[in-house]
C-alpha positions as CSV (number, residue, x, y, z in Angstrom):
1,X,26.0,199.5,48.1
2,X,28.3,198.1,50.7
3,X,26.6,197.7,54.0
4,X,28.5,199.8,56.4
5,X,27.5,197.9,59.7
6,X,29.7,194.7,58.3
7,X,32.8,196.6,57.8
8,X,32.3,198.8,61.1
9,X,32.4,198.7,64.7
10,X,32.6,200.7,68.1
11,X,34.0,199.1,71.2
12,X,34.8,201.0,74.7
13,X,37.7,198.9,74.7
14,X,39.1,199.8,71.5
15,X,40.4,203.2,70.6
16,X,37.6,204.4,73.2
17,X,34.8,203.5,71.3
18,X,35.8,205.6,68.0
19,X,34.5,203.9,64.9
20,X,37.3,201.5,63.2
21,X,37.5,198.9,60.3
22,X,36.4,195.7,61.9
23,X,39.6,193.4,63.3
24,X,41.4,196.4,63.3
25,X,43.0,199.7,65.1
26,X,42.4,201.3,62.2
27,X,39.5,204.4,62.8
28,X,37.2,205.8,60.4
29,X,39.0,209.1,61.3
30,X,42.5,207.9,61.0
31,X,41.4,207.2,57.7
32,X,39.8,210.2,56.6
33,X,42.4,212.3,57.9
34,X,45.0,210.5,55.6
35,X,42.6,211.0,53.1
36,X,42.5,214.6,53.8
37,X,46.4,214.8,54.2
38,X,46.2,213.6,50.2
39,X,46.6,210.3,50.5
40,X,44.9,207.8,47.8
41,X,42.4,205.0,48.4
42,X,45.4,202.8,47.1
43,X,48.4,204.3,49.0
44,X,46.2,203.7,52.2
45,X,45.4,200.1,51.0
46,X,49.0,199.0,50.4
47,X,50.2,200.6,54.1
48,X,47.6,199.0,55.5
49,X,47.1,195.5,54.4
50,X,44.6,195.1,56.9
51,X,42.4,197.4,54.6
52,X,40.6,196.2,51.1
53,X,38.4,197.9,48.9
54,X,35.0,197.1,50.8
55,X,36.1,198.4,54.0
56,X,37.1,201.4,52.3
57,X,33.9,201.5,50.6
58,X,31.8,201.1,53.9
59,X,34.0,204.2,55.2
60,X,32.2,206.1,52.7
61,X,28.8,205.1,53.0
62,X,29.1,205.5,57.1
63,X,30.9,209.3,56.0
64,X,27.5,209.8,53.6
65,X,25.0,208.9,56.3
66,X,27.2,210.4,59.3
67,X,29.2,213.1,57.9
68,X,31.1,214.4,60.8
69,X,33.2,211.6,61.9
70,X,34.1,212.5,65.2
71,X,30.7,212.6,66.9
72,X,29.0,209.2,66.1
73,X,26.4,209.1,68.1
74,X,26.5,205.5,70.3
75,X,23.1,204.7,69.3
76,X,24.2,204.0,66.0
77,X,26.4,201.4,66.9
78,X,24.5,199.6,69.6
79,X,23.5,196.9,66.9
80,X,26.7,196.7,65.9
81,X,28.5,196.0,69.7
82,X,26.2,193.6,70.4
């Protein structure tokens, strides 16, 4: 099980504090909503090099333990700004 506080992070100063793939632009629900448009795991990964399999991973268990993408409550990134 991948750890999702490595591969994620919140910052005010970044997409106004949504939830993205750490280093980049890239949100949690930018992601999912590719996925949702029917996008692969692998199409994503080659259009966004940025991307690999682990950070995908951590989008998944992050999406297990906080389902509804949008509403992250800040407390659950507090460790994770620091």
């Amino acid at each position: 099980m991948i750890a999702w506080e490595d591969y994620v992070e919140s910052n005010p100063e970044v997409l106004v504090g949504k939830p993205v793939i750490k280093g980049t632009r890239l949100s949690i629900e930018f992601i999912m909503e590719r996925l949702a448009n029917g996008w692969t795991e692998e199409e994503i990964l080659e259009n966004y090099p940025s991307l690999d399999k682990n950070s995908m991973q951590a989008k998944d268990e992050l999406d297990i333990q906080w389902p509804v993408v949008t509403s992250y409550p800040d407390s659950v990134f507090e460790e994770v700004i620091i």
